[in-house]
N, C-alpha and C positions, 0 to 999 in steps of 0.2 A: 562600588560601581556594579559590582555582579551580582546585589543584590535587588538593584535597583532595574538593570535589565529583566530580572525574571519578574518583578513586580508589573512593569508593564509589557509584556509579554500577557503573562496569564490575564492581564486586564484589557487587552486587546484579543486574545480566546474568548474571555465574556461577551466581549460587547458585541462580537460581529455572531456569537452562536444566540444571543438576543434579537437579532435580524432576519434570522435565518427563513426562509419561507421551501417551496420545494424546489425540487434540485431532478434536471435532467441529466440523467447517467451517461458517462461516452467509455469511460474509463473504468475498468473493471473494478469492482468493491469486495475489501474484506474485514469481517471483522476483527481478522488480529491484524491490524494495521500496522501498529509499530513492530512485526514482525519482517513487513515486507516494506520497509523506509526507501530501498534504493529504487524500488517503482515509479512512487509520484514523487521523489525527491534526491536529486544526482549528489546535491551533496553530503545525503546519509550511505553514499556508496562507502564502503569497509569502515563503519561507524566503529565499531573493536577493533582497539588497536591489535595489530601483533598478531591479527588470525586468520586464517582463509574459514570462510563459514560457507555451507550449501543452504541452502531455503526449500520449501515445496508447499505451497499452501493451495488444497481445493477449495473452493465454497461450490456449492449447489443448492442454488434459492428456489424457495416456492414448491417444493414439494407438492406433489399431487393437482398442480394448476395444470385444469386441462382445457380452458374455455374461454378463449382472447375475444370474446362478445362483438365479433367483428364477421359480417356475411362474407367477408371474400378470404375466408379461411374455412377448410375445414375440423370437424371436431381433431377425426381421427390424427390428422397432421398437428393439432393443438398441443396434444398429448406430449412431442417431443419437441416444444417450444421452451421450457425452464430454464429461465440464466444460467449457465455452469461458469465458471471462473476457475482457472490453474494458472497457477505460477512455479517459475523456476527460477533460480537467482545461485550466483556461486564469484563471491567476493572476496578481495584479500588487499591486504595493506604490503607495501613492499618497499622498502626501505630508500633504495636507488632511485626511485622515482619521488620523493617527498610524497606520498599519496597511495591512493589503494586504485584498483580495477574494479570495475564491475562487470557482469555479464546477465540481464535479466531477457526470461520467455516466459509468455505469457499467450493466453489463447481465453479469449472470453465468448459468450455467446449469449445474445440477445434477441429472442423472437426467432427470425428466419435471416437474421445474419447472424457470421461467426468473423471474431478477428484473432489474428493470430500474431504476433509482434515479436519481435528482436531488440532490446537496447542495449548499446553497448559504451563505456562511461568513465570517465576518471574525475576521482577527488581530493584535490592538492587537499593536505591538512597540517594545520602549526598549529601552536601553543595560545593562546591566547587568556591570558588571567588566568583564572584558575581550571580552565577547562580546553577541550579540543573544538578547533573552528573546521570546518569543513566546505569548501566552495566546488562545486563539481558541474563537471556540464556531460549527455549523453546525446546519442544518436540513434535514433529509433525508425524501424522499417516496418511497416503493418500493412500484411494482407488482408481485406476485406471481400468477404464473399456472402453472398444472397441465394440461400434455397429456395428457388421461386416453385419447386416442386409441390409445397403446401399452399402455394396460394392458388384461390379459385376465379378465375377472370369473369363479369359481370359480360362479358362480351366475346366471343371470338376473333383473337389479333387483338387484343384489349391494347391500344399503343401505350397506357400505361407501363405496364411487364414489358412491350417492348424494349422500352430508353431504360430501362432498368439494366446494370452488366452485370454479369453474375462475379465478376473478381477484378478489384483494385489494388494498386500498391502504392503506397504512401508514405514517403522520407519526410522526418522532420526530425524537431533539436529542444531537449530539455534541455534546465538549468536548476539549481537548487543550494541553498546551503544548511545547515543546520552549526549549531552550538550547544556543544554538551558537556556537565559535567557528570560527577558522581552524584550529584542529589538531583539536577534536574536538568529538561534539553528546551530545545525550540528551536523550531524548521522553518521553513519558507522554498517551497516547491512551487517549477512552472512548465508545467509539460503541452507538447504540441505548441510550440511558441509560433513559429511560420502558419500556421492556421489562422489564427487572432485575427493576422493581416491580411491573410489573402483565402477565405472561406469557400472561395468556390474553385482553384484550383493550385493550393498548397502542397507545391513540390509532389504534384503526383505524377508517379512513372509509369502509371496503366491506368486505362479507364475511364471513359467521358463523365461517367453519370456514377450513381452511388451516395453511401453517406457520408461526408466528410467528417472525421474525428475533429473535436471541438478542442479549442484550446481552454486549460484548466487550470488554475492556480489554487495551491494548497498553503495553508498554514497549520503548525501541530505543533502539541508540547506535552509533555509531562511531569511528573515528579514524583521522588521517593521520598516517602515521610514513613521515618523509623518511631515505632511508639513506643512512647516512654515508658508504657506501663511493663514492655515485654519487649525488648530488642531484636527475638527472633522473629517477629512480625514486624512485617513492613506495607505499606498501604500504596499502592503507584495508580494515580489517576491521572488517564492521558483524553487527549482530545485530537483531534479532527474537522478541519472547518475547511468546505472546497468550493469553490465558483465556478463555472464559463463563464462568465462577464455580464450573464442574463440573470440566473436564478444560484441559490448555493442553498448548501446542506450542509449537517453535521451531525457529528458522532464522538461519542464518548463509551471510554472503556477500563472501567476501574476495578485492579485485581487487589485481591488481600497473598501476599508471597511468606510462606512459614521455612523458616529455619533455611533458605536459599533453595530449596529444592520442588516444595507442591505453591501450586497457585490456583488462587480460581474468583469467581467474580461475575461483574453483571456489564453489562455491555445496551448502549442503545442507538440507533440509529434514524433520525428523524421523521417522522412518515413513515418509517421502513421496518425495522424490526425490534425489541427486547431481546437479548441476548445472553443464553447462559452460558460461562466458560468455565472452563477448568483445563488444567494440566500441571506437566510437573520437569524436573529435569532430575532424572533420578539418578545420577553419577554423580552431582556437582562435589559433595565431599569428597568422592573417591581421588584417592592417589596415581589413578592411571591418567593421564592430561590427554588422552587418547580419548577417553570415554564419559569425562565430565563436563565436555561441549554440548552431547547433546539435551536438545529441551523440545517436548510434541505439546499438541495441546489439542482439544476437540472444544467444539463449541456449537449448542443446539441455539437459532430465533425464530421466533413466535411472531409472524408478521403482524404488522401496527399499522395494516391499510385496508384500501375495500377489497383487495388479495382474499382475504380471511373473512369474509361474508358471504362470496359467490357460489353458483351449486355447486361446480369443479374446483373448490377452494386450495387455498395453498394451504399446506400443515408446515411450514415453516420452511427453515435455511439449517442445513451439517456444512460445517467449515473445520477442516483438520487442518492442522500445521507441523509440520516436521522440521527442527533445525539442528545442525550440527554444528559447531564449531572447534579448530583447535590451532594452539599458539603455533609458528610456524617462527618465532624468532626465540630466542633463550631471553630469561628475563634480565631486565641491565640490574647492575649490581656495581653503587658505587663506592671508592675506597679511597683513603688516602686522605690528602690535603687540598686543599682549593677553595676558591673563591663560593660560596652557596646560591650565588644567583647565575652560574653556570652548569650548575649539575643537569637542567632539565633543558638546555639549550639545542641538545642533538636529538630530544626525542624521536622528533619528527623530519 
């Protein structure tokens, strides 16, 4: 049976990254994806068991883009237009609740808006065959604001800019689950749900006008394939495939991992960029369980649009990741006599 789910799984990765055409951003992007799961998916919220982990991943796209070929901007204001993307995430599994917490912040910027978000999230988890099921749902508040400071009005009183508000607030409600084992996972994320339905004024608590966040559905998976030639190499190619309902995109990101601790790899994103990674996690051997959660990684891409043709071109995307993690329960240890299909009953 659990062979057969991951079979079509990955054959449903295929065929929808087969379809794909462009894809409009609402929701911040990064390339180490399955670094930051409990973002577009509640229920990879404390995907480890047994650990509280911090997260922190920047991206900064587009380098050196300084010319949005649009008269009602100026250059000079152009120049501080470049997506930045940060996140912040600090999750943990806790016993008493069947399930983990999550807490993600995030602040992304696009153009001459900037959003800035809060979600906050629980994901029951049990046993399920030979892996952990995870069902989770989150609550997300997102401040949106418009620097009209860089734009240049075609008119005096342009009632354009007028209806324009410079800061909206906006509640809504993920959902997500994922399925993981030790060889391989796969998700099903859906953030901004109350959006979908009501597009023009979805649980908003300020502000007439503005852009409204678009509701977005994810699917991902990966898997670890150990090579036979050399056990201490291992091969994990993951994917990414996301919608609004209109357009969708994808991405894939495939590391080669040596002896648990360096990794590195190529990464791509549809339309968007080529991606080199690497990092490592340089305690994982160590004896101190203090110091062998942590794992960083940097990542340089090479944009793959007309970005990289224009005279203020972009020289690409730096995306760093910092993660920590450490076990916060002792590990079970079982003894004695009993029944074997009880041993793994109170995991969770």
């Amino acid at each position: 049976m659990r062979k057969y789910i991951q079979k079509v799984g990955l054959l449903v990765l295929l065929a929808m990254s087969a379809m794909m055409s462009g894809f409009a951003q609402d929701d911040a992007q990064f390339t180490f994806f399955p670094w930051v799961t409990s973002y577009y998916n509640a229920g990879g919220i404390g995907e480890q068991h047994n650990t509280l982990c911090f997260t922190a991943d920047y991206n900064n796209k587009y380098l050196g883009w300084g010319d949005l070929s649009t008269t009602a901007i100026t250059n000079d204001s152009a120049k501080h237009t470049a997506p930045q993307d940060f996140l912040f995430s600090v999750e943990s599994y806790l016993k008493k609740l069947h399930g983990s917490l999550g807490l993600v912040l995030v602040h992304d910027r696009l153009g001459f808006y900037s959003n800035t978000g809060i979600k906050l999230g629980y994901a029951y988890k049990l046993r399920v065959g030979g892996g952990n099921l995870g069902i989770g749902v989150q609550a997300s508040l997102y401040n949106q604001k418009l620097d009209a400071s860089g734009l240049r009005p075609t008119q005096e009183g342009d009632p354009t800019l007028q209806q324009l508000n410079e800061s909206t607030l906006d509640l809504d409600f993920n959902f997500g689950v994922l399925y993981k084992t030790d060889q391989w996972y796969l998700g099903l994320g859906w953030t901004q749900i109350t959006a979908l339905f009501d597009k023009k004024q979805a649980l908003r608590l300020s502000g007439e006008h503005g852009s409204q966040r678009s509701s977005q559905l994810y699917l991902h998976g990966g898997y670890t394939w150990v090579m036979p030639f050399n056990p201490n190499w291992e091969l994990l190619p993951q994917a990414l495939v996301k919608t609004d309902f209109s357009t969708f995109q994808w991405e894939v990101l495939v590391l080669a991992r040596y002896n648990g601790v360096y990794w590195g790899g190529l990464g791509y994103r549809f339309q968007d960029a080529v991606s080199l990674a690497f990092g490592a996690r340089p305690f994982y051997n160590s004896s101190n369980i203090y110091l062998k959660g942590l794992d960083v990684g940097v990542s340089y891409g090479i944009t793959a649009n007309s970005l990289a043709y224009k005279k203020n071109r972009s020289f690409g995307d730096v995306e760093v990741v910092v993660r920590y993690c450490f076990d916060i329960y002792k590990p079970e240890v079982f003894s004695g006599y009993g029944n074997s299909r009880y041993i793994y009953k109170n995991r969770y």
